[in-house]
C-alpha positions, -999 to 999 in steps of 0.1 A, spaced: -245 370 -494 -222 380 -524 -203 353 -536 -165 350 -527 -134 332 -541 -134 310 -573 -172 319 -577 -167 359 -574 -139 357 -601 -162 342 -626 -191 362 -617 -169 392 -624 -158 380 -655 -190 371 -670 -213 407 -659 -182 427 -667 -163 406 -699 -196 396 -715 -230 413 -703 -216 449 -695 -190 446 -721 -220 449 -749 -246 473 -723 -260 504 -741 -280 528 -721 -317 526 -730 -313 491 -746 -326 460 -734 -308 431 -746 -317 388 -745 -293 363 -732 -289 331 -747 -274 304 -730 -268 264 -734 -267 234 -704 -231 242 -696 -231 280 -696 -265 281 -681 -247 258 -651 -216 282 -648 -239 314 -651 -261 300 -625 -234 288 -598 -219 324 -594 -243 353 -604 -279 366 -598 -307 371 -620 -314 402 -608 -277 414 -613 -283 399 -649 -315 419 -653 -294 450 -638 -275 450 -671 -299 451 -694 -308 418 -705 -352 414 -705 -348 375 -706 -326 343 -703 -339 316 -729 -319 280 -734 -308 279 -770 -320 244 -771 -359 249 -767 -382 268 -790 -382 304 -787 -406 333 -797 -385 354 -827 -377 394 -810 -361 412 -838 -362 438 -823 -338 435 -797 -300 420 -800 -294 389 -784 -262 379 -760 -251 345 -768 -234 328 -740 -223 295 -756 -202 266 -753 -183 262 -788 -203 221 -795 -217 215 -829 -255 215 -809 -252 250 -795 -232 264 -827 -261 251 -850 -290 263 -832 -273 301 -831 -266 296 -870 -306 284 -874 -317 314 -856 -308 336 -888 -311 311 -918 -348 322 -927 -352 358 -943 -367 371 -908 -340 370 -881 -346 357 -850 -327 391 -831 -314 419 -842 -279 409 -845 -258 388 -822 -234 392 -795 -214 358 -794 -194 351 -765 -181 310 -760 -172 294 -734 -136 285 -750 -115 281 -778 -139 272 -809 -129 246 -834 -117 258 -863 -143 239 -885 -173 253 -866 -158 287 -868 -156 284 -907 -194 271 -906 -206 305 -888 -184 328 -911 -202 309 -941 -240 316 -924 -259 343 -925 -254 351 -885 -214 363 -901 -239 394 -913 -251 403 -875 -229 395 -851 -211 426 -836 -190 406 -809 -175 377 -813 -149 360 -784 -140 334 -760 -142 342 -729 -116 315 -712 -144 300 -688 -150 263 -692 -157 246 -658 -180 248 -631 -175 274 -601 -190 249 -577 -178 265 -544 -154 292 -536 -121 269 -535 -139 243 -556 -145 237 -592 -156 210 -611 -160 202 -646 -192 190 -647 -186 158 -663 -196 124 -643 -188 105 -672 -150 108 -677 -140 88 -645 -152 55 -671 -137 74 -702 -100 75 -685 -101 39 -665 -122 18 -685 -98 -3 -698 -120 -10 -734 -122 24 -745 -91 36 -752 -99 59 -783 -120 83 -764 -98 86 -739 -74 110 -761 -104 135 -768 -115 135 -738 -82 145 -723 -73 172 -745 -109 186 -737 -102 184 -697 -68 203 -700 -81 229 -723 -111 230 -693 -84 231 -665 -63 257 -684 -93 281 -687 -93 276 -648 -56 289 -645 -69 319 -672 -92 330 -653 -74 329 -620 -48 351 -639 -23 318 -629 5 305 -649 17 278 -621 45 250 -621 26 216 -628 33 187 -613 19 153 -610 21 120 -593 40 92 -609 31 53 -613 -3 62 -631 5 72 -670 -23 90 -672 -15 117 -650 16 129 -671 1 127 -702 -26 150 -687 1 171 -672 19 177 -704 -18 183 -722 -25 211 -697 12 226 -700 6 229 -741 -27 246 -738 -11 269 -705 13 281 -730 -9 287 -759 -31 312 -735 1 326 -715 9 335 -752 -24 356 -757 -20 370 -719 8 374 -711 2 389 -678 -12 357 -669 12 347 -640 27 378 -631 26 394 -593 49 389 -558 49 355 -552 29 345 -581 57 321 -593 53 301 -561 18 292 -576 17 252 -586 -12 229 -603 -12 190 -592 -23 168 -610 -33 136 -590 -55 102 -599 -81 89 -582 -63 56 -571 -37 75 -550 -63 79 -522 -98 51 -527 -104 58 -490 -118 91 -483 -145 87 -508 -161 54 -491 -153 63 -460 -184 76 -439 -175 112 -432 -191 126 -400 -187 164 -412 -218 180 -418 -216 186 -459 -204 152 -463 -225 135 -440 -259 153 -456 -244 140 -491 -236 108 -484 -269 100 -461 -297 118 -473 -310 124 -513 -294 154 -522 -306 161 -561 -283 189 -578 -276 204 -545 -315 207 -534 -329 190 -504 -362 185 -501 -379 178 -470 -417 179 -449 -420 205 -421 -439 195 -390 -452 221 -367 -484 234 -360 -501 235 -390 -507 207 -416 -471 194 -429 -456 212 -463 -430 198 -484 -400 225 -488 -371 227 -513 -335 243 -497 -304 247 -517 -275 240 -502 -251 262 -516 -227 295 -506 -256 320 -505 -267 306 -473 -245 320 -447 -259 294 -419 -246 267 -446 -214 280 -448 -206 286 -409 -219 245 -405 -210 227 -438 -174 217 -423 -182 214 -386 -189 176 -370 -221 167 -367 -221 167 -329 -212 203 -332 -236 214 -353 -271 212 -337 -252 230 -304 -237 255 -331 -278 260 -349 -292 260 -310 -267 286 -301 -264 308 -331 -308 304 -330 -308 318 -295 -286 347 -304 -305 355 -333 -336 354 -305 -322 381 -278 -310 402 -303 -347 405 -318 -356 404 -279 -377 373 -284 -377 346 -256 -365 314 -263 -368 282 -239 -360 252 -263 -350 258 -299 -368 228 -317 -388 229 -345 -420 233 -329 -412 258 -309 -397 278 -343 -433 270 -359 -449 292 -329 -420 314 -328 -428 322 -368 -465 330 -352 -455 355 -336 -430 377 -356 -437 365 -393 -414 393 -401 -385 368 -399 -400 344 -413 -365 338 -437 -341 336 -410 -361 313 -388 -368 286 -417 -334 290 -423 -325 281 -387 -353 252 -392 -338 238 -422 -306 232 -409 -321 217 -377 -338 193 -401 -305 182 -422 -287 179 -385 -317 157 -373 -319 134 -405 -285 133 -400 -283 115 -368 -316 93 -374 -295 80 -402 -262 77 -379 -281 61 -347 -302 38 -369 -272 21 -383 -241 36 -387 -224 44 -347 -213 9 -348 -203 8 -387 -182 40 -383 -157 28 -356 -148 -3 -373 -144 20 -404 -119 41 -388 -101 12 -373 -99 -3 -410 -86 27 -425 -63 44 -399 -51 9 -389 -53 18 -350 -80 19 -328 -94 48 -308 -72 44 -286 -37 43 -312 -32 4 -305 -26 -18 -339 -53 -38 -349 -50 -73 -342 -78 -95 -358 -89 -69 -378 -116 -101 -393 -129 -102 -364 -140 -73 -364 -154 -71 -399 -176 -104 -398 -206 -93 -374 -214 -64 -398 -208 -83 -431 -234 -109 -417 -255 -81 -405 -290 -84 -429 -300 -52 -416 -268 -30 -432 -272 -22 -468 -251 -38 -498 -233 -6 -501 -222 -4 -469 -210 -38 -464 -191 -33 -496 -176 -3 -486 -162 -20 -450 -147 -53 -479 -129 -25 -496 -117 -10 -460 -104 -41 -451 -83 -49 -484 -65 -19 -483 -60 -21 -445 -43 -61 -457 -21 -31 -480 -9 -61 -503 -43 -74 -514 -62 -102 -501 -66 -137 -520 -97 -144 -546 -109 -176 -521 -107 -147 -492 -126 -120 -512 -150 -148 -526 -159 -161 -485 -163 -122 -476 -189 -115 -508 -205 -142 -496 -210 -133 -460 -221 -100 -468 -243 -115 -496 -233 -90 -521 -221 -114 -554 -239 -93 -580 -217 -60 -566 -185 -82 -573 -171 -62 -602 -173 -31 -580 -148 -45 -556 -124 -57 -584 -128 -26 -608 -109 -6 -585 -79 -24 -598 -84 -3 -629 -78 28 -608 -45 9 -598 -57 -5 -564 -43 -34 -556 -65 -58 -547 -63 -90 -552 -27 -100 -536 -3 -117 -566 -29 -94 -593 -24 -70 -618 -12 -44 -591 11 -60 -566 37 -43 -553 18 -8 -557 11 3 -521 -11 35 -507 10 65 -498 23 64 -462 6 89 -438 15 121 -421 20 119 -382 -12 139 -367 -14 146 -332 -43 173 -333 -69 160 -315 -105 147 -328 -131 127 -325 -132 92 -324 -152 87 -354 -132 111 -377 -94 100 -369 -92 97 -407 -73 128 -426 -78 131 -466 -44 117 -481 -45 150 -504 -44 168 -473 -9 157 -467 0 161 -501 -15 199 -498 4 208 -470 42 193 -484 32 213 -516 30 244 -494 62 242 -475 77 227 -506 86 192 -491 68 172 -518 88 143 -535 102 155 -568 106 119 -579 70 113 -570 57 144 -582 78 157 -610 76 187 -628 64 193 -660 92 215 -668 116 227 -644 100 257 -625 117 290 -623 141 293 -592 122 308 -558 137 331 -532 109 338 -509 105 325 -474 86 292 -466 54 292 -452 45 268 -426 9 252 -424 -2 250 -388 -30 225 -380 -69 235 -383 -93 213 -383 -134 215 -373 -139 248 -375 -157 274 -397 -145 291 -425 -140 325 -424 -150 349 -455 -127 375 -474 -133 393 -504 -119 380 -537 -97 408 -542 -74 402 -506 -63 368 -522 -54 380 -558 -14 383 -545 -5 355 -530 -1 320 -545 -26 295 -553 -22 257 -545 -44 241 -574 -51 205 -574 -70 180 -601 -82 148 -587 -90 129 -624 -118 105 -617 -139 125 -589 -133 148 -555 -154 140 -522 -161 166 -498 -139 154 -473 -108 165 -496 -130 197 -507 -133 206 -465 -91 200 -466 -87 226 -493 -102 251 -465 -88 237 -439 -52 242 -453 -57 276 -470 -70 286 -431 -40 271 -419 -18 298 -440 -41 326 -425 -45 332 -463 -12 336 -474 -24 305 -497 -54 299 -512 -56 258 -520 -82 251 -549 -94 216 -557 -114 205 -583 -122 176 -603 -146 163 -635 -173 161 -606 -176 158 -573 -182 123 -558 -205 106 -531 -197 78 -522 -223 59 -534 -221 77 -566 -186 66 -567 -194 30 -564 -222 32 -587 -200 46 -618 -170 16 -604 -197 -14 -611 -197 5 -649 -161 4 -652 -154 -27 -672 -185 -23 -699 -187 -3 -725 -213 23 -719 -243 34 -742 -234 64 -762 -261 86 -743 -250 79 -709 
């Protein structure tokens, strides 16, 4: 399936601004790449579009490679001392490495590396030489990410205050070659009562200019100046990311061991078991109809969509489990692809609910109590201790888990809870070495520990929904709410301030109607390039519940906005309590 959105626009960019943009007929050419552009050039294009263009072979610029001098060589780098000093090494001796060099970076290249290349022997060879505005990860259509786990510690760590400057101005040059590339110049905005956030905001506006001032066309088109970037922190919602999310793509993240986007799992069947790699990612057009359904929808959804598939091959079809797909494969190997693909997806669905029935029906509804504050059935929550005890005392529920319902409950207390309290509930759950994680959050301005370092600073208050759903997923994304004010311009200007004032608007509102649960339907990159964007940066991590919102919303518009959110990474939620316990030591260099 050819990609779409955020992922199409790079892919364009890259075949057409750097592969096609040095393409002679007749003449094959090598590509050189580093970790980060061999990430971005693997999210959003093919290797056989690559090869298409005339490039023989892909080599990392890191590893040792066999000298061609006869063929010119395509370097697609980021501009890093590493990467700039193995493309100098590859023409110090008297016998080049290539031919001569194409260099294309990432972004903007220090000057003193610059100077360091113009005083090599590469300066002799290279015929192209530019930066090609694309510094961050396409990781989904409306998603991005900037592939950097480690700068949630860098901005809250309270010891490590002098990288925290660098590191900034290297995530809003990032973000900025995000608002290039989308051809946006938007309004910024960001949420007050973390300083962070309008420093960052004012980092990103300096670097917007400097690359409006190279393009100026950047920004320009009907409605266009309706576009807007917010820039958020993590503290401003610390519930979606520990809550346990009963959409599909979460739920698969959260539950099962997901390794750079690959699940790996036996078959059963027939024959003697195998073990099988998927990836989970846009190509798959099963994954993308399922990724934001509930989980009690998806098996029906796989069952239906399987016995569809089925009759229209005129096959017969009784019960569509997994054994009766290994026979089914028996008998018309030509589809072989389609039906693992129904198969694999039957697997993640049925892991899925092992996981949930094993453990987590009961853990989920006092979740959803803690964080919405009502039961199912919209009464208040009396003794909400009650409730919380059983589970912390519960030796089969895992440290994690029990740590994620302590957090639950201090925020539903909204002013903290005292140390003696949080001291008694560590120590019914049994979880005293995982202390830190709890009281780290207060460096993402949480508060709590009532009378602490944060009192007074309370959760946003939540949007009235009425739309109905299930039991277990009462809980809406606080970004969603923010998404949606942005959108039919209702958002606080004292709580989320601009920039710079934003030039005056006379277009008609648009109002965001409510979608929730269903799937996402596809259009073609180009149908979205006129209207506005909604672009949000969530410093210190996004989950998928607030990368399913992004949809959600923009579906809600019926695509007179498309809503993009991205972060330095995207967050589970036990990767986001793994990097809190971190949060108050300083980290090795290397990590």
């Amino acid at each position: 399936m050819a990609p779409t959105g955020l992922k199409a626009v790079v892919g364009e960019k890259i075949l057409n601004g750097v592969i096609k943009s040095v393409k002679k007929d007749g003449e094959w050419k090598v590509l050189i790449v580093d970790h980060i552009s061999m990430r971005i050039l693997s999210s959003c294009c093919k290797m056989s579009d690559i090869m298409a263009e005339g490039v023989t072979i892909v080599e990392d610029i890191n590893k040792r490679r066999e000298p061609i001098s006869s063929l010119e060589a395509i370097y697609l780098i980021s501009p890093v001392p590493k990467s700039v000093h193995a493309l100098i090494n590859d023409f110090k001796d008297t016998a080049f490495t290539y031919k001569a060099a194409h260099i294309f970076f990432t972004d903007n290249c220090p000057n003193g590396l610059f100077a360091e290349i113009g005083r090599s022997r590469v300066a002799r060879v290279i015929k192209s030489l530019k930066e090609i505005n694309v510094a961050f990860l396409p990781y989904e259509s409306q998603v991005f990410s900037l592939d950097d786990p480690t700068s949630m510690h860098s901005f809250y760590c309270p010891v490590e205050a002098e990288d925290k400057g660098k590191m900034m101005e290297s995530m809003a040059e990032q973000i900025a070659t995000l608002c290039d590339t989308l051809k946006e110049y938007p309004a910024i905005r960001f949420r007050t009562g973390q300083e962070g956030n309008a420093r960052l905001a004012e980092e990103v506006y300096q670097r917007l200019n400097a690359h409006k001032a190279d393009n100026p066309s950047m920004g320009e088109g009907a409605d266009k100046a309706r576009s807007q970037l917010l820039i958020v922190d993590r503290g401003f919602d610390p519930i979606s990311p520990i809550l346990h999310e009963l959409t599909f793509q979460a739920m698969v993240y959260d539950l099962l061991d997901i390794q750079q986007d690959i699940y790996k799992y036996k078959t059963t069947g027939m024959e003697a078991s195998k073990e099988k790699e998927v990836l989970l990612d846009e190509d798959d057009e099963l994954w993308l109809q399922l990724r934001h359904m509930h989980i009690a929808d998806v098996t029906k959804k796989v069952t239906e969509l399987l016995r569809t598939f089925c009759e229209s091959k005129r096959m017969s079809t009784d019960k569509a489990d997994i054994k009766d797909l290994s026979k089914m494969l028996k008998k018309m190997p030509q589809y072989q692809k389609e039906l693992s693909l129904y198969s694999t997806h039957l697997h993640l669905a049925e892991a899925c609910m092992q996981r949930y029935k094993s453990s987590l029906d009961k853990l989920c509804e006092v979740e959803q109590d803690l964080a919405m504050g009502t039961d199912a059935e919209g009464e208040p929550l009396k003794d909400a201790m009650k409730s919380i005890v059983p589970v912390l005392l519960d030796p089969n529920i895992g440290a994690f888990d029990k740590i994620r319902i302590i957090l639950l409950f201090i925020f539903h207390k909204k002013k903290g809870i005292g140390e003696e309290n949080l001291t008694k509930l560590i120590q019914h759950a049994n979880v005293q070495a995982d202390r830190n994680i709890i009281t780290n959050l207060q460096h993402l301005g949480c508060n709590i520990i009532a009378g602490g370092p944060n009192a007074g600073k309370t959760l946003p208050d939540r949007k009235e929904r009425t739309e109905s759903t299930y039991q277990l997923s009462r809980w809406t994304p606080t970004i969603k709410d923010i998404m949606e004010y942005a959108i039919e311009d209702k958002l606080d200007r004292k709580q989320w301030p601009y920039v710079s004032d934003p030039a005056p608007i006379s277009t008609t509102q648009t109002t965001v109607s409510s979608a929730r649960f269903g799937h996402w339907h596809k259009k073609s990159p180009s149908e979205y390039r006129t209207g506005p964007r909604l672009i949000i940066f969530v410093i210190g991590g996004v989950s998928h519940s607030e990368m399913r919102s992004a949809y959600e919303v923009t579906r809600a518009t019926d695509g007179k906005w498309e809503v993009i959110i991205g972060s330095s990474h995207i967050l589970t939620p036990n990767s986001f309590l793994t990097e809190l316990k971190t949060l108050d030591q300083v980290l090795a260099p290397d990590s």
